[in-house]
DRENBAMI-736780 format. One line per 8 residues: number of its first residue (from 1); their letters; for each residue x, z, y of C-alpha. Coordinates in Angstrom, 3 decimals, padded with zeros to 6 digits, always signed. Layout:
NUM) A) X Z Y ~ ...
END
This chain:
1) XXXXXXXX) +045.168 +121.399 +111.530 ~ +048.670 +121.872 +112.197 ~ +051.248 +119.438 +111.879 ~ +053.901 +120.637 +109.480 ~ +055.304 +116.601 +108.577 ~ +058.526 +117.658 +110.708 ~ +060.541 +120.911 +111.610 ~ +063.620 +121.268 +113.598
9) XXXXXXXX) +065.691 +124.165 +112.840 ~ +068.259 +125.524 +115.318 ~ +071.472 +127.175 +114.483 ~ +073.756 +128.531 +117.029 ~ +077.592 +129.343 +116.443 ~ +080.357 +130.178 +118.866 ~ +083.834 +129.292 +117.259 ~ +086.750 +130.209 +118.396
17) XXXXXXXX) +090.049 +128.064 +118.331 ~ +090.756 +126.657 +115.378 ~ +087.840 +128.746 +113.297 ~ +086.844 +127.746 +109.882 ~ +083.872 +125.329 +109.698 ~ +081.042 +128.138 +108.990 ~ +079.375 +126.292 +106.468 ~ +078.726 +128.782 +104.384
25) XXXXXXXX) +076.552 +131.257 +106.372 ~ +074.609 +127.435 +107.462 ~ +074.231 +126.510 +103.669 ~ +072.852 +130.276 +103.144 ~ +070.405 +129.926 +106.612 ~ +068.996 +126.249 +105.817 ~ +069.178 +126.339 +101.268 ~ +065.633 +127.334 +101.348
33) XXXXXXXX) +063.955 +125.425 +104.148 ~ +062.965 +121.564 +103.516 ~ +065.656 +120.594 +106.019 ~ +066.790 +116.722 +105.278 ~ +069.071 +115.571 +107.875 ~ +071.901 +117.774 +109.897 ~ +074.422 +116.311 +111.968 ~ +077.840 +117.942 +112.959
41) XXXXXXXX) +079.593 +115.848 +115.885 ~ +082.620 +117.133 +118.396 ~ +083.858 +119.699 +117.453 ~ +087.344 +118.682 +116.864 ~ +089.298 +121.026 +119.485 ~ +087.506 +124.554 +117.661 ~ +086.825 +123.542 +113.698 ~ +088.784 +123.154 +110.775
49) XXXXXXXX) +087.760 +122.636 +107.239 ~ +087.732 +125.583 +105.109 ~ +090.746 +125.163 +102.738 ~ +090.136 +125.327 +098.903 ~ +086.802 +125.481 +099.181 ~ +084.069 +122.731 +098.907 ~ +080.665 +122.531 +101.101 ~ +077.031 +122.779 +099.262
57) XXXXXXXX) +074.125 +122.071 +100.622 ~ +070.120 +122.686 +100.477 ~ +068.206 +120.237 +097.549 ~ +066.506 +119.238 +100.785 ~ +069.523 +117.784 +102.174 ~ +069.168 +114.023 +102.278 ~ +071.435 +112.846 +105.435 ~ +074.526 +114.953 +106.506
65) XXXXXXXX) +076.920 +113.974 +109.017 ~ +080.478 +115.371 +109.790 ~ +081.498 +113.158 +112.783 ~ +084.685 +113.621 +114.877 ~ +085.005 +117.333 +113.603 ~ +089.091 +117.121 +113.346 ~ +088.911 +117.352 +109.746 ~ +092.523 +116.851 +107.603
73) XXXXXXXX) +090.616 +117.594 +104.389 ~ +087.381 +117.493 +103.493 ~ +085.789 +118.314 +099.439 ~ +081.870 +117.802 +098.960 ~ +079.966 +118.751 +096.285 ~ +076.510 +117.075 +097.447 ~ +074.038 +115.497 +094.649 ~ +071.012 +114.684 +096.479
81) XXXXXXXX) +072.565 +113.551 +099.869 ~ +072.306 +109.755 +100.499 ~ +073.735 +109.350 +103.509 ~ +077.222 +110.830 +104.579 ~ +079.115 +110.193 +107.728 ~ +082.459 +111.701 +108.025 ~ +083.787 +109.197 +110.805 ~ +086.415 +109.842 +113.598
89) XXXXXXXX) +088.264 +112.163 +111.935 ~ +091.853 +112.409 +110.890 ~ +091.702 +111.972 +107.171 ~ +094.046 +109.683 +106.561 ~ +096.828 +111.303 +104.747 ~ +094.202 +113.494 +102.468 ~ +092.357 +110.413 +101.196 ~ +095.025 +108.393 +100.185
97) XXXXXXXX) +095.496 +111.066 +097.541 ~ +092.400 +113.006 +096.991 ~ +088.723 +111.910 +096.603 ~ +085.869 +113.824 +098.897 ~ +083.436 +113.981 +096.932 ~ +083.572 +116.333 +093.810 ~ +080.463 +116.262 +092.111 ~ +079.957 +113.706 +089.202
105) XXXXXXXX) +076.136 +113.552 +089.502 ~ +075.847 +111.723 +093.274 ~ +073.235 +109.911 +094.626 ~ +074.822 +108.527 +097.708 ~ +073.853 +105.028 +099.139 ~ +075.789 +105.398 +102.425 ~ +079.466 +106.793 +103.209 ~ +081.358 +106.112 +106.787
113) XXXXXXXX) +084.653 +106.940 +106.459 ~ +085.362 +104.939 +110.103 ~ +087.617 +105.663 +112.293 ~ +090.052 +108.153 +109.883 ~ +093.094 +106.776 +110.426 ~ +093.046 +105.894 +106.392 ~ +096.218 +103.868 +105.661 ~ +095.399 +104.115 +101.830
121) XXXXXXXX) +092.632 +105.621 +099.511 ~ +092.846 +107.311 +096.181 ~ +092.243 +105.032 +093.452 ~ +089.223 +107.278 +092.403 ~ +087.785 +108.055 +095.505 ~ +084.441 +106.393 +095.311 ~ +084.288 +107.317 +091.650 ~ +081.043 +109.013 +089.673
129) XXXXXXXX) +079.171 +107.607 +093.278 ~ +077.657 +104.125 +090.962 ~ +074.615 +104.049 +093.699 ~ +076.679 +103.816 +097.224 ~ +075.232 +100.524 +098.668 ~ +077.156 +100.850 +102.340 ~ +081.017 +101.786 +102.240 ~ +082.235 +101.632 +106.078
137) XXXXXXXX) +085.737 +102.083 +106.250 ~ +086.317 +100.114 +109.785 ~ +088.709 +100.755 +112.629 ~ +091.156 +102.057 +109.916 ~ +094.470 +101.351 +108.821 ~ +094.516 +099.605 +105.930 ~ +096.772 +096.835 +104.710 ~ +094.639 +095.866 +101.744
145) XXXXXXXX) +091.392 +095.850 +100.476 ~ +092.306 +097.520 +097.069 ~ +089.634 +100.373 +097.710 ~ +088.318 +101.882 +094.681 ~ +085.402 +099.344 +093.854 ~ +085.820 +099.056 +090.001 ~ +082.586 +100.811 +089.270 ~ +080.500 +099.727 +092.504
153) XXXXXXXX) +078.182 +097.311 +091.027 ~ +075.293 +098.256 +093.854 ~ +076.981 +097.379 +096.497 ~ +075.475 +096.095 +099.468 ~ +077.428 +096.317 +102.525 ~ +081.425 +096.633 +102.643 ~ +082.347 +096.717 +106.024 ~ +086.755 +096.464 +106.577
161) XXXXXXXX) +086.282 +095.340 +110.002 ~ +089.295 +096.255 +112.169 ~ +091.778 +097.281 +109.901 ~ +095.663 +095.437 +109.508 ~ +094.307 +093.533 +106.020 ~ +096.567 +090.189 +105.626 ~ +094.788 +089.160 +102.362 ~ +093.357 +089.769 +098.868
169) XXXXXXXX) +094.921 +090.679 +095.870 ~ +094.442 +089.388 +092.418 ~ +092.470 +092.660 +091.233 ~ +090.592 +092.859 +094.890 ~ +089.219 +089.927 +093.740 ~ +088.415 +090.770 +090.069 ~ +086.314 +093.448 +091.542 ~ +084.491 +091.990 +094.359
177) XXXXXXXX) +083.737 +088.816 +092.024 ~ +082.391 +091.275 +088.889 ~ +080.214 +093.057 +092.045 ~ +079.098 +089.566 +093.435 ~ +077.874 +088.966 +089.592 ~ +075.488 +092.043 +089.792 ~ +074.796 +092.249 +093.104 ~ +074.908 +088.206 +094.761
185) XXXXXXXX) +073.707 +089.531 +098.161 ~ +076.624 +091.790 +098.953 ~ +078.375 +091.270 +102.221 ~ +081.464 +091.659 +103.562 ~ +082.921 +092.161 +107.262 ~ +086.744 +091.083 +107.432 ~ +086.637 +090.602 +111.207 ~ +089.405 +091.558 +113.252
193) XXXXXXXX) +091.981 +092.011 +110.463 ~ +095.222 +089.787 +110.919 ~ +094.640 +088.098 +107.799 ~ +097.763 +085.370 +106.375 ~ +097.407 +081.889 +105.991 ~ +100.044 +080.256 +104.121 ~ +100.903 +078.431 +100.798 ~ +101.970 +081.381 +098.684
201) XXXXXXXX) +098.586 +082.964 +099.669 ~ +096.176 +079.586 +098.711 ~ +095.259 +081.116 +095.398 ~ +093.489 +083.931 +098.035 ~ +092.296 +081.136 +100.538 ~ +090.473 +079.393 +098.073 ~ +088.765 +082.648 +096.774 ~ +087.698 +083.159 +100.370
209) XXXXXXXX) +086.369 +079.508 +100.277 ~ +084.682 +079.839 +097.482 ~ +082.530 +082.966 +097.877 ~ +082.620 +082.346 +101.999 ~ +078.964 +083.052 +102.687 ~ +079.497 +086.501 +101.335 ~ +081.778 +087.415 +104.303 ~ +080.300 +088.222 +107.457
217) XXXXXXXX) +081.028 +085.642 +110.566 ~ +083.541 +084.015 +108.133 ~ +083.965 +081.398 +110.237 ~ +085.297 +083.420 +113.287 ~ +087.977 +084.845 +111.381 ~ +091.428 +084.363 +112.819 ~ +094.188 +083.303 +110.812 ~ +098.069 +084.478 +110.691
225) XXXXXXXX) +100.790 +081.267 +110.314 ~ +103.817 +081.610 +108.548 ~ +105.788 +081.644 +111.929 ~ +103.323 +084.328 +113.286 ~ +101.376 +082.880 +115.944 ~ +097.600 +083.209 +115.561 ~ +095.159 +080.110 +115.004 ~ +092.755 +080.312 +117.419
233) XXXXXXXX) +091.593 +076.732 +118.237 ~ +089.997 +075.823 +114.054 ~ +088.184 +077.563 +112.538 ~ +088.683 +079.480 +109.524 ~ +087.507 +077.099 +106.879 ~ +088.850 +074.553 +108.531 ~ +092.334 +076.269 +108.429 ~ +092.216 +076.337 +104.685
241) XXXXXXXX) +090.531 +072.977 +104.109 ~ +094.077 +072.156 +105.837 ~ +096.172 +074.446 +103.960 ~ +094.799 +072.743 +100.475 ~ +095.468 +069.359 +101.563 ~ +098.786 +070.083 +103.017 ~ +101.051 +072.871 +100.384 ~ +103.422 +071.171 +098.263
249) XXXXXXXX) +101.396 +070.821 +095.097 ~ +105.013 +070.903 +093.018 ~ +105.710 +074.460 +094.365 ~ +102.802 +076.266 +092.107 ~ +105.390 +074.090 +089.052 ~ +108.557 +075.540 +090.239 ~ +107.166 +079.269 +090.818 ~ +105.412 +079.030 +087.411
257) XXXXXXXX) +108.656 +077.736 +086.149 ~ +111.048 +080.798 +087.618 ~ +108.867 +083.367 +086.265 ~ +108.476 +082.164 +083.117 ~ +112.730 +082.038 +082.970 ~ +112.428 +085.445 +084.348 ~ +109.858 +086.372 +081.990 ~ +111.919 +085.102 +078.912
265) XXXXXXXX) +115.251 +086.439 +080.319 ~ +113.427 +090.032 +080.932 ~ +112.087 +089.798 +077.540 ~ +115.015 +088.734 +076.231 ~ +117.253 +091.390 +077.524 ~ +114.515 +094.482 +076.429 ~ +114.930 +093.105 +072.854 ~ +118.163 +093.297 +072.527
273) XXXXXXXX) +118.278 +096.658 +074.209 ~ +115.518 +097.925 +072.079 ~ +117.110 +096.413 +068.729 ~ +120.662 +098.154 +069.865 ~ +118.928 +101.140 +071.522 ~ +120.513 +103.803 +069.108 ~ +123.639 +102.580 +069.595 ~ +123.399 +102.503 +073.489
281) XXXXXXXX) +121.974 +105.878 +073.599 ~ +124.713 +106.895 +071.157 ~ +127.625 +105.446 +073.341 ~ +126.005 +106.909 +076.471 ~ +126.238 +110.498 +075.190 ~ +129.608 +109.629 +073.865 ~ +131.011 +108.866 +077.179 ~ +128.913 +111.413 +079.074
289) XXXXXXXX) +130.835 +113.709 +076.790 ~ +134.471 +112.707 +077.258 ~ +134.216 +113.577 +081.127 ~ +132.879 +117.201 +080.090 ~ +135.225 +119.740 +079.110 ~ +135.570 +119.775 +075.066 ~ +136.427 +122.913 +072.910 ~ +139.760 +122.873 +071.405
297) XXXXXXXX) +139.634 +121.819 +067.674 ~ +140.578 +124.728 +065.211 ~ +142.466 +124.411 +062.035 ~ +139.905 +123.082 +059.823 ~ +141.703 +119.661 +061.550 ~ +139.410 +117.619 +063.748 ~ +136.141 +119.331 +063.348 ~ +134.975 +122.539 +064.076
305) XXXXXXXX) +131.629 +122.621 +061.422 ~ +131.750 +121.657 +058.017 ~ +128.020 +120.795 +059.208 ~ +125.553 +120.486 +061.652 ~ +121.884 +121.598 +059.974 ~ +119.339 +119.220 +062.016 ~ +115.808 +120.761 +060.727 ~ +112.607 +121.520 +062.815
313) XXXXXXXX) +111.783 +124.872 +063.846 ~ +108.817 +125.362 +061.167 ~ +111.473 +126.005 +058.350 ~ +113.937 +128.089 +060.841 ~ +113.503 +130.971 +058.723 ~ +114.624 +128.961 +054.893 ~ +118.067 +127.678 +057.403 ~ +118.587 +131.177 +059.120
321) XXXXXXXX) +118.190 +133.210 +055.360 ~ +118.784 +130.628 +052.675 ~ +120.951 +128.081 +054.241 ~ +123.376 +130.746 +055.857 ~ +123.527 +132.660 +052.702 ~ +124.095 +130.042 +050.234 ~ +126.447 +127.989 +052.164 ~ +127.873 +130.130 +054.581
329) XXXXXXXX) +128.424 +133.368 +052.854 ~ +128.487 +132.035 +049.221 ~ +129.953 +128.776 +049.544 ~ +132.735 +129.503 +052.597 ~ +131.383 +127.047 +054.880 ~ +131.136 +126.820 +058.637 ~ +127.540 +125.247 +059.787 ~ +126.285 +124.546 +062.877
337) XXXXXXXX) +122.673 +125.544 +063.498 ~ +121.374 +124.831 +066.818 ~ +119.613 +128.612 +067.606 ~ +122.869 +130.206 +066.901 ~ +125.638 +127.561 +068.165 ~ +124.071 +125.157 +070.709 ~ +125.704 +126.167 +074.507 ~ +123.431 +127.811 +075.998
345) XXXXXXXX) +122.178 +125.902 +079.850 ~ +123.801 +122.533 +078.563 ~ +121.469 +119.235 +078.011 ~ +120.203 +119.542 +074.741 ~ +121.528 +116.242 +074.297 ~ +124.705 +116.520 +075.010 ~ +124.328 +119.872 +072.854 ~ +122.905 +117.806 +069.177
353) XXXXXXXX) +125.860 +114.891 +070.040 ~ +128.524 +117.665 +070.671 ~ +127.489 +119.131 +067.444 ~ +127.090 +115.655 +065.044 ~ +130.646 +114.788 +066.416 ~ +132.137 +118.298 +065.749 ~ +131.038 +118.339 +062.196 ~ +132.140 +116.527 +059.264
361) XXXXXXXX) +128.613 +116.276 +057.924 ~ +124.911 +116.387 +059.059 ~ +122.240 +118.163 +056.749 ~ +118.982 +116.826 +057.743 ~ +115.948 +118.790 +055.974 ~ +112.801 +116.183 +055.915 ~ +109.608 +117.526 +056.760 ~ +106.641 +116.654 +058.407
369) XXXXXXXX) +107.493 +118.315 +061.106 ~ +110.854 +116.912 +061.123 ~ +109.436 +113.403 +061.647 ~ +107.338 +113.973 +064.120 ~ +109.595 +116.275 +066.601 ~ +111.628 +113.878 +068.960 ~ +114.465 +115.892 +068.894 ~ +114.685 +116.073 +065.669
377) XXXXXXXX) +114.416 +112.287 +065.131 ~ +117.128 +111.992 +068.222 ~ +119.806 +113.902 +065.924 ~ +118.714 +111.669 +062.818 ~ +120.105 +108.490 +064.929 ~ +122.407 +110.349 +066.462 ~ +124.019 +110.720 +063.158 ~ +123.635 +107.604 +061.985
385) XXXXXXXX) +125.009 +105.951 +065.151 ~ +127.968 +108.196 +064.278 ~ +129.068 +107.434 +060.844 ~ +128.919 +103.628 +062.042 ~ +131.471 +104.433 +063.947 ~ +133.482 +107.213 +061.654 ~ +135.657 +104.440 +059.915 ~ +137.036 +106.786 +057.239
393) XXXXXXXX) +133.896 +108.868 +056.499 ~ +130.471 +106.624 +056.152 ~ +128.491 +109.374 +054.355 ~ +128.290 +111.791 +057.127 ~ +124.471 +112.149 +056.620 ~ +122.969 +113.584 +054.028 ~ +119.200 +114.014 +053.373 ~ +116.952 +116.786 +052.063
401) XXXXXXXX) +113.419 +116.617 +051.334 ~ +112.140 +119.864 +052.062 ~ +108.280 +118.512 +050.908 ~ +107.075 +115.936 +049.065 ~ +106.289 +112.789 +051.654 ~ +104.644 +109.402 +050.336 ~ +106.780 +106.411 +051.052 ~ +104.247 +105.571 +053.772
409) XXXXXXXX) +104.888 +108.780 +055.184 ~ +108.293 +107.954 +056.459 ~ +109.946 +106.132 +059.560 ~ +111.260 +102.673 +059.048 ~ +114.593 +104.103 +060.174 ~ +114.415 +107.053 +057.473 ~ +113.017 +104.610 +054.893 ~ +116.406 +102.350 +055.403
417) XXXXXXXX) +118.471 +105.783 +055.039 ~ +117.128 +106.606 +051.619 ~ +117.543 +103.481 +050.540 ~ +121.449 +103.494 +050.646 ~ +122.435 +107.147 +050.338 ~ +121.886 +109.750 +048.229 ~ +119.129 +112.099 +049.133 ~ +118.083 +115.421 +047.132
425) XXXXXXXX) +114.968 +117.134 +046.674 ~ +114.144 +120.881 +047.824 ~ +113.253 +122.691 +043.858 ~ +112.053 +125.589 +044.989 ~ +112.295 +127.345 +041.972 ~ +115.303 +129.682 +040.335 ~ +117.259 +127.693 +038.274 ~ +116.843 +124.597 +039.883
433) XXXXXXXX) +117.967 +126.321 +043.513 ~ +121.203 +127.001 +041.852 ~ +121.971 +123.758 +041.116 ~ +120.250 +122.412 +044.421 ~ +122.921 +124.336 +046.370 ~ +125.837 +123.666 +044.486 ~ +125.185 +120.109 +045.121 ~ +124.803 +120.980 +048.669
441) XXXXXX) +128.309 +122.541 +048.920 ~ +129.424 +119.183 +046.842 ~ +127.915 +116.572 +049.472 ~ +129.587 +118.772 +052.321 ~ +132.880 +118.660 +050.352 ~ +132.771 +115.456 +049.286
END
């Protein structure tokens, strides 16, 4: 009978310099053969990885291994590999903004991303991977252990050995504690990381005391004073024992006191800038617009528009026909409608304030639309923040209800409006658009 329990399959290449990785004509060779474990080492001075494309492999396929290949990027679309090495490469600056794996459906227990030069990882990177049970990232970079573990809850082994790591932060340890609640036997190696020791860190220390027999050789760990020397002759537990008895127990008081008077000043200050915030913006523009060059006023005295139209662009067509015949052929008047007038390449911005303040009136036409464009909000307290400050003309806005909107339906601000000035209603009809445009022309008069 012949033995058939293992096969080794050989495939030859010769690269040249710098040659794509030929993973493609490999994938093609090997889809159909029951390989499960292929190893790539060395060949950093002749490979590169194959730019905008991602690597496949046979269903077979249960260990793969990209070691010391040169790689600067690397994307992976493997679902039944388990075990991945892509150690001693040079990583670093792709995966501290892109993930390597791309499939959503992985089933991988073991990734070694040693030796990469990683100085930071993608928040996502170990994402749609909820059975990896061995992350090594040693011999890397790092300065904290903030490494994508929010949905690693079968984690076994996380090994940071011999990285630049000076201590946890608060959501480090939210994740490795809501891990060590699904998985109490997970481990992890800290050793030879310069890791702090010093008041402001206790919160940290005592963490590290209290789930100690989860770290590997936690007692060998060297610890990082506040002058910078290294603690060699305690050991680590012992350092901390010392650094609980020892910290000023009044300094937690006065640090919880300073932020809470810079959390009350902070909040302070946003709610008076948010209460005033029309205003602000509204003096901003003002100003902004005084250092810009300003069009000579005309003889109509100190404004060039009898009105700016502020509308949104689903009812352009009832401003640009019905508006500009009623009111500007009709009734004699000069408008400003923000198609036709607005300078063109300016900041709209500075375009809708340049307009309010070079009109004696502002026509806004309420719609739905209206309410929920920004813009067309912006020119609504633009507006208003201007005939606050008109002294001999408080009526400058005027509103027009172009549908029928429920009270609900309406914007605290607008709501306020309506309930001090005058607003009309859009007819619709023959005889009442008569009169709805002569009392137009009347409130731009007035």
């Amino acid at each position: 009978m012949t033995d058939t329990s293992t096969q080794i399959f050989k495939v030859g290449y010769v690269l040249d310099s710098r040659q794509a990785f030929p993973w493609e004509q490999i994938n093609n060779a090997l889809y159909n053969t029951p390989v499960r474990e292929l190893y790539f080492t060395k060949n950093q001075d002749a490979v590169v990885f194959p730019k905008k494309r991602s690597i496949w492999a046979p269903p077979s396929l249960r260990s793969l291994a990209f070691s010391n290949c040169g790689f600067r990027l690397i994307s992976l679309n493997l679902t039944y590999v388990t075990t991945l090495k892509i150690d001693r490469n040079q990583l670093g600056n792709y995966l501290a903004n892109n993930t390597y794996m791309m499939t959503n459906t992985s089933r991988l227990e073991f990734i070694s991303l040693s030796k990469n030069s990683i100085y930071n990882l993608h928040s996502q990177i170990f994402n749609d991977q909820p059975h990896l049970k061995v992350i090594d990232l040693s011999n890397n970079f790092l300065e904290h252990a903030d490494v994508g573990l929010l949905n690693q809850t079968s984690l076994e082994i996380l090994n940071l050995a011999n990285n630049s790591i000076q201590f946890f932060s608060d959501s480090s340890m939210k994740n490795i504690d809501r891990i060590l609640k699904k998985n109490i036997d997970m481990k992890i190696n800290l050793s030879g990381n310069p890791l702090h020791c010093a008041c402001s860190l206790l919160p940290y220390l005592n963490w590290m005391i209290n789930v100690r027999e989860h770290f590997v050789n936690f007692n060998q760990y060297k610890c990082v004073l506040e002058n910078g020397s290294l603690s060699i002759s305690n050991s680590f537990e012992d350092i901390i024992l010392h650094f609980q008895t020892n910290c000023v127990n009044h300094s937690h008081l006065v640090v919880g006191v300073s932020f809470a008077l810079f959390g009350f000043i902070s909040f302070l200050i946003a709610a008076l800038i948010y209460r005033h915030r029309w205003k602000l913006r509204y003096l901003f523009y003002t100003a902004k617009l005084r250092y810009a060059s300003q069009k000579n006023m005309n003889d109509r005295g100190q404004y060039v528009y009898d009105a700016f139209i502020s509308y949104s662009d689903e009812i352009q067509t009832f401003v640009t026909k019905d508006c500009i015949d009623n009111l500007e052929r009709d009734g004699h008047l000069k408008l400003c409608i923000h198609h036709r007038d607005f300078l063109p390449g300016a900041a709209i911005t500075n375009n809708i304030t340049q307009a309010i303040q070079s009109s004696r009136k502002t026509i806004c036409i309420i719609t739905r639309s209206f309410i929920e464009s920004d813009y067309c909000m912006f020119e609504l307290n633009m507006a208003r923040m201007e005939s606050i400050h008109r002294k001999k003309d408080k009526s400058l806005i005027f509103l027009v209800f172009y549908e029928q909107l429920q009270p609900e339906e309406l914007p605290l601000v607008l709501y306020e409006i309506i309930q001090k000035k005058t607003y009309i209603e859009y007819p619709n009809d023959v005889h009442g658009n008569v009169i709805f445009w002569e009392k137009i022309k009347d409130a731009i008069n007035a």
